[in-house]
PDB file with one MODEL, atoms N, CA, C and O in Angstrom:
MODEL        1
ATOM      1  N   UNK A   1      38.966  47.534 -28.872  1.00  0.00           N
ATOM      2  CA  UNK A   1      39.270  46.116 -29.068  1.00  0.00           C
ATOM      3  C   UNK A   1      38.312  45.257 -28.281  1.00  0.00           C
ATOM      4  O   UNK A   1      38.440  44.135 -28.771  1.00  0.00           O
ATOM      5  N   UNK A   2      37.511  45.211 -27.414  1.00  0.00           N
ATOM      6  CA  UNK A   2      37.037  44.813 -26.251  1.00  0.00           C
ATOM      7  C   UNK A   2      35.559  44.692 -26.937  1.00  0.00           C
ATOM      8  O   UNK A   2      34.841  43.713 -27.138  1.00  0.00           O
ATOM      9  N   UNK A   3      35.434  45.750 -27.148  1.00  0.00           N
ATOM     10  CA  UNK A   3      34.134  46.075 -27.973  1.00  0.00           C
ATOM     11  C   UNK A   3      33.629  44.913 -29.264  1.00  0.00           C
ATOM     12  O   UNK A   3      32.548  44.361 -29.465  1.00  0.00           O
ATOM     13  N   UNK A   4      34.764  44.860 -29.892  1.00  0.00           N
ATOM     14  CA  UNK A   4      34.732  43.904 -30.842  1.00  0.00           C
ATOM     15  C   UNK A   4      34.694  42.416 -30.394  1.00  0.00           C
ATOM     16  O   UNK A   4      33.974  41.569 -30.923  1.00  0.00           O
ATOM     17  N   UNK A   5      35.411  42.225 -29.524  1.00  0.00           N
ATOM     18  CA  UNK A   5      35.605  40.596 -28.663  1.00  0.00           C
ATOM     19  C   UNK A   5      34.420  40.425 -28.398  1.00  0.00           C
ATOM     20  O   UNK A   5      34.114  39.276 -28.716  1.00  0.00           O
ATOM     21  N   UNK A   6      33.409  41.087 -27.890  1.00  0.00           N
ATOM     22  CA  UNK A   6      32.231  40.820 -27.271  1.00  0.00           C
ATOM     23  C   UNK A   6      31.285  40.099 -28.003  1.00  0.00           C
ATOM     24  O   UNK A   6      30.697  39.072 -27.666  1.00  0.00           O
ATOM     25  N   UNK A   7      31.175  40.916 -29.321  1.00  0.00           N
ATOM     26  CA  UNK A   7      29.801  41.222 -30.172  1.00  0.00           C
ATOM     27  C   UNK A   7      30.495  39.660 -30.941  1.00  0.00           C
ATOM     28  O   UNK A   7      29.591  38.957 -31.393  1.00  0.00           O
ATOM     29  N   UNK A   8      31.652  39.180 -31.097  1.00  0.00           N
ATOM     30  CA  UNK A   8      31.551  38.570 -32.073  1.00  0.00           C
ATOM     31  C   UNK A   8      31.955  36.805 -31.198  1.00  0.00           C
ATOM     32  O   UNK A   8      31.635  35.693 -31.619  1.00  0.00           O
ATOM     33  N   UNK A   9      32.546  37.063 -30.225  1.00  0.00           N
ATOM     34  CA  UNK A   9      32.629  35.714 -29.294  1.00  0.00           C
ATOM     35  C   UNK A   9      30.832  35.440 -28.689  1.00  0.00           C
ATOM     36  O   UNK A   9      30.346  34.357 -28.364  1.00  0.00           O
ATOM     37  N   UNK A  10      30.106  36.875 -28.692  1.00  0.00           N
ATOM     38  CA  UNK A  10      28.553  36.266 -28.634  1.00  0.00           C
ATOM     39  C   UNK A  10      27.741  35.837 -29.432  1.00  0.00           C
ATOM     40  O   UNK A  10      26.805  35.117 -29.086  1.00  0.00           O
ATOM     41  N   UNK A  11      27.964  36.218 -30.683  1.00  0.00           N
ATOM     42  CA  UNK A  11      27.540  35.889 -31.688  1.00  0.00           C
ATOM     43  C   UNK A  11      28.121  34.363 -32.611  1.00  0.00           C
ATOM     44  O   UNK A  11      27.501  33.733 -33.467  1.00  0.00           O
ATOM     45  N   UNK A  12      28.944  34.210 -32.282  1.00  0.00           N
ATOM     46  CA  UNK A  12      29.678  33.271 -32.705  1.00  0.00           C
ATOM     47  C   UNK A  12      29.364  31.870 -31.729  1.00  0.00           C
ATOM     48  O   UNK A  12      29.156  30.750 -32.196  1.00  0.00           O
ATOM     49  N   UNK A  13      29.381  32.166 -30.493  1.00  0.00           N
ATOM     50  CA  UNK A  13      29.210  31.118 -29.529  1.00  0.00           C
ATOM     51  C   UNK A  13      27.980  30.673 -29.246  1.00  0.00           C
ATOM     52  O   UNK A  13      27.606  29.523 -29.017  1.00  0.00           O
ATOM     53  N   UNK A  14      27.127  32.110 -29.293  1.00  0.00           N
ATOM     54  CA  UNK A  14      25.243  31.616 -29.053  1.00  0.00           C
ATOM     55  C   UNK A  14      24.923  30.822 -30.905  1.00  0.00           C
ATOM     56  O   UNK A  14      24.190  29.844 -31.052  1.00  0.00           O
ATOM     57  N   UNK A  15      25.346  31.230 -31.592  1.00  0.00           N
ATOM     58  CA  UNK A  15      25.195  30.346 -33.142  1.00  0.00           C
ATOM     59  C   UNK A  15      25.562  29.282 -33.051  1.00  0.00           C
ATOM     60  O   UNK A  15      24.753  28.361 -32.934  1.00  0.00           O
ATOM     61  N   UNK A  16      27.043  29.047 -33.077  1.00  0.00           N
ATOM     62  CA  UNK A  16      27.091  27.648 -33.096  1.00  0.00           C
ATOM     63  C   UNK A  16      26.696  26.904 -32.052  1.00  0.00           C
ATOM     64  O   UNK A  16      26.038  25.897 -32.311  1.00  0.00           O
ATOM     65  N   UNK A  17      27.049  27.269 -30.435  1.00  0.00           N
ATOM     66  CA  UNK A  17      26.311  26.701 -29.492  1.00  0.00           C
ATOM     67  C   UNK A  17      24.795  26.144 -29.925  1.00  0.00           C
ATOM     68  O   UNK A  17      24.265  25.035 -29.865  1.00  0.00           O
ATOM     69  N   UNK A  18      24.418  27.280 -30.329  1.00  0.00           N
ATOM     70  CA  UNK A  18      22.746  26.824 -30.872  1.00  0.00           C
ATOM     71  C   UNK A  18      22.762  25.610 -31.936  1.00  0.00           C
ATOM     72  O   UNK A  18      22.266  24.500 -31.742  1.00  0.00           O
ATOM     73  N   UNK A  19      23.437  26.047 -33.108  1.00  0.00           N
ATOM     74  CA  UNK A  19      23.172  25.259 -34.435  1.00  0.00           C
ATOM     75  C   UNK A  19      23.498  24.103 -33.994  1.00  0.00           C
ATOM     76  O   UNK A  19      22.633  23.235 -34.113  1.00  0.00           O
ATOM     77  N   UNK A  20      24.871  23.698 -33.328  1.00  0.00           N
ATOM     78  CA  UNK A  20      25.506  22.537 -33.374  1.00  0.00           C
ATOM     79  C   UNK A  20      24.817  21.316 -32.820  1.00  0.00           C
ATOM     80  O   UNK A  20      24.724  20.180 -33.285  1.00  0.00           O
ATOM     81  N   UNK A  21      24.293  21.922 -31.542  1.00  0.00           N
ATOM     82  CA  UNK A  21      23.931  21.320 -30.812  1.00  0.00           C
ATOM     83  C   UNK A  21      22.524  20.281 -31.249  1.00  0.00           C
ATOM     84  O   UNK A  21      22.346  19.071 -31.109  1.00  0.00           O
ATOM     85  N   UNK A  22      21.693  21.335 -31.809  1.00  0.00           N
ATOM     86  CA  UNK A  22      20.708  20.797 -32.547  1.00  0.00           C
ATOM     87  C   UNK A  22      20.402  20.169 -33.907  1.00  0.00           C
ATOM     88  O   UNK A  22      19.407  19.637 -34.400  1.00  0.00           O
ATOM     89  N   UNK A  23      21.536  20.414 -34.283  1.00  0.00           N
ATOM     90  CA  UNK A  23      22.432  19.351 -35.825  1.00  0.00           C
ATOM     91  C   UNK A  23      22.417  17.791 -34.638  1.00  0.00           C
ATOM     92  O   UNK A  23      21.657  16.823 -34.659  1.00  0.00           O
ATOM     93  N   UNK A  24      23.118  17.979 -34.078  1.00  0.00           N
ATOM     94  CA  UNK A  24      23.647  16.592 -33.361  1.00  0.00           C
ATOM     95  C   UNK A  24      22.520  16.283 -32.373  1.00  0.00           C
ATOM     96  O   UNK A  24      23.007  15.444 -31.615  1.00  0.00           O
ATOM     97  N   UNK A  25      21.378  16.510 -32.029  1.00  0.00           N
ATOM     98  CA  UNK A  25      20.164  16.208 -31.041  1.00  0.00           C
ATOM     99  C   UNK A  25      19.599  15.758 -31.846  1.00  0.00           C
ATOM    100  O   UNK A  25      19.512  14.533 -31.761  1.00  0.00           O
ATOM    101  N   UNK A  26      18.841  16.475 -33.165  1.00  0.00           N
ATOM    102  CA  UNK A  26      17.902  15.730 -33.379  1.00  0.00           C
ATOM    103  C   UNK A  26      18.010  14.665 -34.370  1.00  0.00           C
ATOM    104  O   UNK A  26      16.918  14.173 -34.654  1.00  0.00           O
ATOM    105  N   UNK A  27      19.204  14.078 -35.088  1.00  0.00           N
ATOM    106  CA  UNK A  27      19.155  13.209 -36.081  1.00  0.00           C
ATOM    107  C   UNK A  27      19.337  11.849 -34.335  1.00  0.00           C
ATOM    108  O   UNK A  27      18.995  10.671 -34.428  1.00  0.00           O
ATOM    109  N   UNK A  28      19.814  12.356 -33.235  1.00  0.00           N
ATOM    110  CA  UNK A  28      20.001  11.294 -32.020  1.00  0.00           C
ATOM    111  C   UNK A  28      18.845  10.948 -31.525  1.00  0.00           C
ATOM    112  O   UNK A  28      18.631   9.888 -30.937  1.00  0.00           O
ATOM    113  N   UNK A  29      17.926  11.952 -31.769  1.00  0.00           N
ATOM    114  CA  UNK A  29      16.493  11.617 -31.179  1.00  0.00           C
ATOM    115  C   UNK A  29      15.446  10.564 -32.558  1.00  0.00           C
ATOM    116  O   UNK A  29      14.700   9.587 -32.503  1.00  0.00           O
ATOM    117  N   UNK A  30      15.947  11.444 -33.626  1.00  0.00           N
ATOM    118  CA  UNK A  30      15.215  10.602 -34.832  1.00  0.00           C
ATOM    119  C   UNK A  30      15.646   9.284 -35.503  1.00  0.00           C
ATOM    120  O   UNK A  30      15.122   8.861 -36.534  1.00  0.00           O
ATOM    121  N   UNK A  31      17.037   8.423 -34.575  1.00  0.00           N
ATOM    122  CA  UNK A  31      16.876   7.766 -34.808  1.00  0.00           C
ATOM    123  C   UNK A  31      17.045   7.036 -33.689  1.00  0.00           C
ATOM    124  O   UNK A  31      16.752   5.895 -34.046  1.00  0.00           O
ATOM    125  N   UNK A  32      17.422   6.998 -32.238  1.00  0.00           N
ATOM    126  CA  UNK A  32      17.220   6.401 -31.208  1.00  0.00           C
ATOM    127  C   UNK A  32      15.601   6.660 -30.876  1.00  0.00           C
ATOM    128  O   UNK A  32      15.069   5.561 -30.721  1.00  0.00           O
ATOM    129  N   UNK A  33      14.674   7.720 -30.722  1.00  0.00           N
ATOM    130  CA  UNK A  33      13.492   8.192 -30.214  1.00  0.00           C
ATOM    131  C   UNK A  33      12.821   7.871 -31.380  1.00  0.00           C
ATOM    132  O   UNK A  33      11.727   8.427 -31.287  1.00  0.00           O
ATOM    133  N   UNK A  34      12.915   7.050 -32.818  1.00  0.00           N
ATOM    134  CA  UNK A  34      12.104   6.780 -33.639  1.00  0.00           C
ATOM    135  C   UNK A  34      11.165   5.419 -33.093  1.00  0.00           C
ATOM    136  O   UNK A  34      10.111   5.515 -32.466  1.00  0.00           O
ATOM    137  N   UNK A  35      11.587   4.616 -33.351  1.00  0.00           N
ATOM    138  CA  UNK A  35      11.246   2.929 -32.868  1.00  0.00           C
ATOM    139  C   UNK A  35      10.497   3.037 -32.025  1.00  0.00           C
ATOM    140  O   UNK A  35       9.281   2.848 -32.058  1.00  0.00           O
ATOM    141  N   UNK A  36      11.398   3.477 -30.854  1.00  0.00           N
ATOM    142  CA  UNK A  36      10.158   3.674 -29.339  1.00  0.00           C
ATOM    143  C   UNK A  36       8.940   4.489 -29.410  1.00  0.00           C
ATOM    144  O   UNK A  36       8.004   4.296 -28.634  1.00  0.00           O
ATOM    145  N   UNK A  37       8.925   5.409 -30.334  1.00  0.00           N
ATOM    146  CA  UNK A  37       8.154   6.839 -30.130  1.00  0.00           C
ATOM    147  C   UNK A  37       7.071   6.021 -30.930  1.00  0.00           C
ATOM    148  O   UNK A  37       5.987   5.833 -30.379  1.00  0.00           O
ATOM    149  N   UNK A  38       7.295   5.516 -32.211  1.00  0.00           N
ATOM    150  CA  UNK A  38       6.333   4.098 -33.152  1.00  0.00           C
ATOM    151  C   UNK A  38       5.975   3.189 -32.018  1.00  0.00           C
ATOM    152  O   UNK A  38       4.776   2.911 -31.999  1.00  0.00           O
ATOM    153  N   UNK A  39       6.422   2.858 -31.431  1.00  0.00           N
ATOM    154  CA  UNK A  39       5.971   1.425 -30.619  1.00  0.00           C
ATOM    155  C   UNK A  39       5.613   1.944 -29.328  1.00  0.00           C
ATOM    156  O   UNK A  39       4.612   1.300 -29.013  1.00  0.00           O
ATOM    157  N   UNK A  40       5.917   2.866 -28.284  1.00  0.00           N
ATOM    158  CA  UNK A  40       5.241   3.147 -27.206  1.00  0.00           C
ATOM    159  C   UNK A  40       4.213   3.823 -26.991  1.00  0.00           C
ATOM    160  O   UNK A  40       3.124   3.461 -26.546  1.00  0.00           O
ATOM    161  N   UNK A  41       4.678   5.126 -27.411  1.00  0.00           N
ATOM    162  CA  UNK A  41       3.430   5.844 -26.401  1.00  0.00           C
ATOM    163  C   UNK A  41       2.188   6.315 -27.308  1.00  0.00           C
ATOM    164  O   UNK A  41       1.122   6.727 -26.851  1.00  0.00           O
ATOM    165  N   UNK A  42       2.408   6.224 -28.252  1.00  0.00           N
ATOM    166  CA  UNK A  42       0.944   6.179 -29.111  1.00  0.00           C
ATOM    167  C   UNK A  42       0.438   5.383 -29.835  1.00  0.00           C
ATOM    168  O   UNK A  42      -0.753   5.080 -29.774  1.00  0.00           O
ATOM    169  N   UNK A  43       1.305   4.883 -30.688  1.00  0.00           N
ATOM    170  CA  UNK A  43       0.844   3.943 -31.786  1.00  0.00           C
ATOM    171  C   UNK A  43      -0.307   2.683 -31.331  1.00  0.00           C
ATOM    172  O   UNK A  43      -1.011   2.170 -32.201  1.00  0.00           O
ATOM    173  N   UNK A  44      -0.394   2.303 -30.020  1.00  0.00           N
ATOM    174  CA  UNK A  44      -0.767   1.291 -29.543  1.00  0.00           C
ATOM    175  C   UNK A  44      -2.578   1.921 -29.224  1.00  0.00           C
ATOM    176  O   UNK A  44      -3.680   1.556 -29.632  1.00  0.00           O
ATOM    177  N   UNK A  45      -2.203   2.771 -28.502  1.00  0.00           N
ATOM    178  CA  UNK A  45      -4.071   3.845 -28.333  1.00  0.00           C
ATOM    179  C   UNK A  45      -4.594   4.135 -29.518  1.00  0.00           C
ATOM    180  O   UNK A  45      -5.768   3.847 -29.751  1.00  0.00           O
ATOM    181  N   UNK A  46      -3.799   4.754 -30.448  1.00  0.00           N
ATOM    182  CA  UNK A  46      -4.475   4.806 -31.873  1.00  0.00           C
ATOM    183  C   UNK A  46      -4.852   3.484 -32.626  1.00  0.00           C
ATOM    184  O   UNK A  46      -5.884   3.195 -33.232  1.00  0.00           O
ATOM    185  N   UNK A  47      -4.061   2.990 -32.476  1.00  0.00           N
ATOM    186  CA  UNK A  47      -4.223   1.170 -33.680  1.00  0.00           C
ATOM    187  C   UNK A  47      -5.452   0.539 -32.503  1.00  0.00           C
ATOM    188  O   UNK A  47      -6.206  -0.269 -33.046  1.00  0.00           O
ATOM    189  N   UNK A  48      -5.626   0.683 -31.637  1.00  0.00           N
ATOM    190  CA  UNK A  48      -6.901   0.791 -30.765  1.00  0.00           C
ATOM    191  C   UNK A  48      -7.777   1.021 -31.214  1.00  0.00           C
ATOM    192  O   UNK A  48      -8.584   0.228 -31.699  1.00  0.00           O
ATOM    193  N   UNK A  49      -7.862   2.512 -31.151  1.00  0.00           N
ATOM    194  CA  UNK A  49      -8.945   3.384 -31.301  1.00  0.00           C
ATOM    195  C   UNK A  49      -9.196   3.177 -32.740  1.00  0.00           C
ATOM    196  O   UNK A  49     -10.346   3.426 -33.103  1.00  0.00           O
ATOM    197  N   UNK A  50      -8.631   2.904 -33.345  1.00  0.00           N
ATOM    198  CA  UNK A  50      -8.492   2.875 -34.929  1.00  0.00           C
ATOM    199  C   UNK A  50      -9.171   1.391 -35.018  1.00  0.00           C
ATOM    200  O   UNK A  50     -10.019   1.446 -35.908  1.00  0.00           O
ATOM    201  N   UNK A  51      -9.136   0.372 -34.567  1.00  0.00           N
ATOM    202  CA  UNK A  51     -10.086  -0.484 -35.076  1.00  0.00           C
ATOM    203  C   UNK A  51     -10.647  -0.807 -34.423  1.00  0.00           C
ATOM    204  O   UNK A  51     -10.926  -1.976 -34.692  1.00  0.00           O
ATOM    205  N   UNK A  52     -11.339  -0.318 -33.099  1.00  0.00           N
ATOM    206  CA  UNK A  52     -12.770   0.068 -32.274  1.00  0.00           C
ATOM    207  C   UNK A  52     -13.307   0.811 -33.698  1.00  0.00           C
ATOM    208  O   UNK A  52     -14.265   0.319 -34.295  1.00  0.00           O
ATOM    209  N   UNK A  53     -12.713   1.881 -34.145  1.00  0.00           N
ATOM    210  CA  UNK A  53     -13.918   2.457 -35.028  1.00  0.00           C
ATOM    211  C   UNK A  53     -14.464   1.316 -36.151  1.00  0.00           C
ATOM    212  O   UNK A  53     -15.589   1.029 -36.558  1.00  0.00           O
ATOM    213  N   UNK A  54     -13.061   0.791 -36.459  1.00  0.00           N
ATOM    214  CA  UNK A  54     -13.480   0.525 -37.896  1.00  0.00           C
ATOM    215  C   UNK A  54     -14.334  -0.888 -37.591  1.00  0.00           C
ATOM    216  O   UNK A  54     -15.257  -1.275 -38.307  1.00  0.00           O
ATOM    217  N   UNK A  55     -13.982  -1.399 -36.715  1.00  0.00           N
ATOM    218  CA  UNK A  55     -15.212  -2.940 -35.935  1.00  0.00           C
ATOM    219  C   UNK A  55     -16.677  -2.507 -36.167  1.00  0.00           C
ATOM    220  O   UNK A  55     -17.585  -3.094 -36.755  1.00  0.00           O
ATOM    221  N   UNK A  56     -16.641  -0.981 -35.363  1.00  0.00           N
ATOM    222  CA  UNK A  56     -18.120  -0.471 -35.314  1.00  0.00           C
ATOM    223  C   UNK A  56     -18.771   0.232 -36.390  1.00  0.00           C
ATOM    224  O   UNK A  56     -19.998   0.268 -36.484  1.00  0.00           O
ATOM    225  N   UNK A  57     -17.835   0.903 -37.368  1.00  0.00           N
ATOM    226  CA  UNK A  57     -18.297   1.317 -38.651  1.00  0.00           C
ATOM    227  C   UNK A  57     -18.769  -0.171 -39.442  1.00  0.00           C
ATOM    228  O   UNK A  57     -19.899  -0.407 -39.871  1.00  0.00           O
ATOM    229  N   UNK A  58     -17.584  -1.079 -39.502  1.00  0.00           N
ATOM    230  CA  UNK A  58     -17.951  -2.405 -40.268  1.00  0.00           C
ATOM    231  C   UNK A  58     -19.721  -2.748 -39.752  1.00  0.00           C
ATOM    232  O   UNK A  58     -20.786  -2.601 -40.352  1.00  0.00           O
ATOM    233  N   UNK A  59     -19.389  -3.244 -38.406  1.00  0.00           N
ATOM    234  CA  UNK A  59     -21.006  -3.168 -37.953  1.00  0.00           C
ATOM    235  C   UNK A  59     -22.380  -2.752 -38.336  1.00  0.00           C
ATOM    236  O   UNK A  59     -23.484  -3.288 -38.424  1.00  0.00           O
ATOM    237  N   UNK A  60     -21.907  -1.680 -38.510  1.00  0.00           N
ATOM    238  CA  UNK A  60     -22.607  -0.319 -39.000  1.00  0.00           C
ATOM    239  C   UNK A  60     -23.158  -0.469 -40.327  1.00  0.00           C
ATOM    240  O   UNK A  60     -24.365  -0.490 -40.565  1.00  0.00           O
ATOM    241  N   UNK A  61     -22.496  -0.544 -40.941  1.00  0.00           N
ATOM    242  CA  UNK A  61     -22.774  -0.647 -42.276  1.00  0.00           C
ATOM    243  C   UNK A  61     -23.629  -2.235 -42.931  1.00  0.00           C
ATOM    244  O   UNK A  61     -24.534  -2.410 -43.748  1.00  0.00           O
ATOM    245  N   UNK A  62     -22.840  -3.109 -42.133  1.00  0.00           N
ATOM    246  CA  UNK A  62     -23.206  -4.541 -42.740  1.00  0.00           C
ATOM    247  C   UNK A  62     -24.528  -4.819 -41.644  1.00  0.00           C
ATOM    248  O   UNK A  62     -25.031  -5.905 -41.932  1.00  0.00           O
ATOM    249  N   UNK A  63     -25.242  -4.162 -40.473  1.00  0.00           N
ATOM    250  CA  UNK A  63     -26.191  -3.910 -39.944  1.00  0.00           C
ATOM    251  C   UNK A  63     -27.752  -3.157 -41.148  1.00  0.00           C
ATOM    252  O   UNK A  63     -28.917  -3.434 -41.433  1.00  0.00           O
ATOM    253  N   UNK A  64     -26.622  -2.049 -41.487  1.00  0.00           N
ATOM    254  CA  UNK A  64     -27.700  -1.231 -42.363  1.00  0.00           C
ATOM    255  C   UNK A  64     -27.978  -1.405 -43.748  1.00  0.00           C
ATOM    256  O   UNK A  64     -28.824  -0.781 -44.389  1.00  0.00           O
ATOM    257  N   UNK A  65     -26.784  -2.793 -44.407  1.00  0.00           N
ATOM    258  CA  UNK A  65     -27.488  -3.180 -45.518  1.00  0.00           C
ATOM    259  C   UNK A  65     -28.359  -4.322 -45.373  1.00  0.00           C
ATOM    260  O   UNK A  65     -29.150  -4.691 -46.240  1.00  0.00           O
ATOM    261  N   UNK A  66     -28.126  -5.072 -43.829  1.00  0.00           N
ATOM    262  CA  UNK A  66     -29.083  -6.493 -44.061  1.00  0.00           C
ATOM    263  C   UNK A  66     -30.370  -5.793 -43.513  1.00  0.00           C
ATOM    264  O   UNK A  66     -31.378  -6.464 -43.736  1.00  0.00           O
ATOM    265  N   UNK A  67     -30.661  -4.282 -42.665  1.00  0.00           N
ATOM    266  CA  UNK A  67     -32.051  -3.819 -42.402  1.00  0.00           C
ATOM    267  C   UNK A  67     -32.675  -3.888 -43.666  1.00  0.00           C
ATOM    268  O   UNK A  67     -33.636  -4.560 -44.041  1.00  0.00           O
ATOM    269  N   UNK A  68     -31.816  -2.909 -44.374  1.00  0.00           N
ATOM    270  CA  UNK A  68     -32.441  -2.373 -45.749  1.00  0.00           C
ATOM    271  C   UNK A  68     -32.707  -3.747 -46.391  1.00  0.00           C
ATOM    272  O   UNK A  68     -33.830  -3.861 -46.882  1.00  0.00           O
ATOM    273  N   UNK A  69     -31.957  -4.725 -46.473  1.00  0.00           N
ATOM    274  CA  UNK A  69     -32.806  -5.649 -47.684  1.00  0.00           C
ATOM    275  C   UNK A  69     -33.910  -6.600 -47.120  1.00  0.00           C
ATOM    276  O   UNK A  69     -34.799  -7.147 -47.773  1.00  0.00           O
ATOM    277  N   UNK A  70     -33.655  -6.696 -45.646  1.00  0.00           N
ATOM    278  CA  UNK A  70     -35.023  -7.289 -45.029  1.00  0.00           C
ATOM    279  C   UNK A  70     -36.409  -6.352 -45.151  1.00  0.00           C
ATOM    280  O   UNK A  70     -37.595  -6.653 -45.287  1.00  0.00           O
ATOM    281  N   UNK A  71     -35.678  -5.033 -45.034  1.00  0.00           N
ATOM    282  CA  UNK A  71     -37.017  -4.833 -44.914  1.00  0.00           C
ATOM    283  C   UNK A  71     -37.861  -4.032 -46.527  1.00  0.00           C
ATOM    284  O   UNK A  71     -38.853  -3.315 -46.658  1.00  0.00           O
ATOM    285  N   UNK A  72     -36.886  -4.598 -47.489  1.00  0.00           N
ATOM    286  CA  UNK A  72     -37.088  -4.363 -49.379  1.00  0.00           C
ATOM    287  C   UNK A  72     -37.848  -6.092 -49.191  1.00  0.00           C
ATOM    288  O   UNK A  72     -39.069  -6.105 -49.352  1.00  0.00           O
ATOM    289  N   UNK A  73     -37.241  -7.336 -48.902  1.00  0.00           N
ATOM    290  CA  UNK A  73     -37.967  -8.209 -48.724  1.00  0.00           C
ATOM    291  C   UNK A  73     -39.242  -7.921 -48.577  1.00  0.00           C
ATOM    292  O   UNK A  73     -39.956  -7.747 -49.565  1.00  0.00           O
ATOM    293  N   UNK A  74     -39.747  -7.824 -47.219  1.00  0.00           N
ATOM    294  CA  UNK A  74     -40.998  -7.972 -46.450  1.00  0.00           C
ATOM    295  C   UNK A  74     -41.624  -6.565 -47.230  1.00  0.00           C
ATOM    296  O   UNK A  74     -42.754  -6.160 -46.960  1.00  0.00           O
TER     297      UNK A  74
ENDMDL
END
């Protein structure tokens, strides 16, 4: 009898312990830790970095078509 209590109060308790817990964490994180996780700690370095590039690509480009037609001019 003992034998049986074991295998199935461990199995039963490490499962749902496990499942439950993480049913109910992460829809708490995905929607409390959504907003902030968008608005703090990255979104702000990337939307940065993201139009540092695209300033210097724009540059870039509208640099290398007025070379090219100055120097199709001359």
């Amino acid at each position: 009898m003992g034998e049986r209590v074991h295998p199935s109060d461990g199995d039963n308790g490490r499962g749902g312990g496990r499942s439950q817990p993480r049913a109910r964490i992460l829809p708490a994180r995905s929607l409390e830790g959504h907003l902030p996780a968008n608005d703090n700690p990255v979104p702000p370095g990337r939307r940065l970095k993201r139009l540092a590039w695209m300033i210097v690509t724009t540059l870039g480009v509208v640099l290398g078509i007025a070379a090219t037609v100055v120097s199709l001019l001359h």
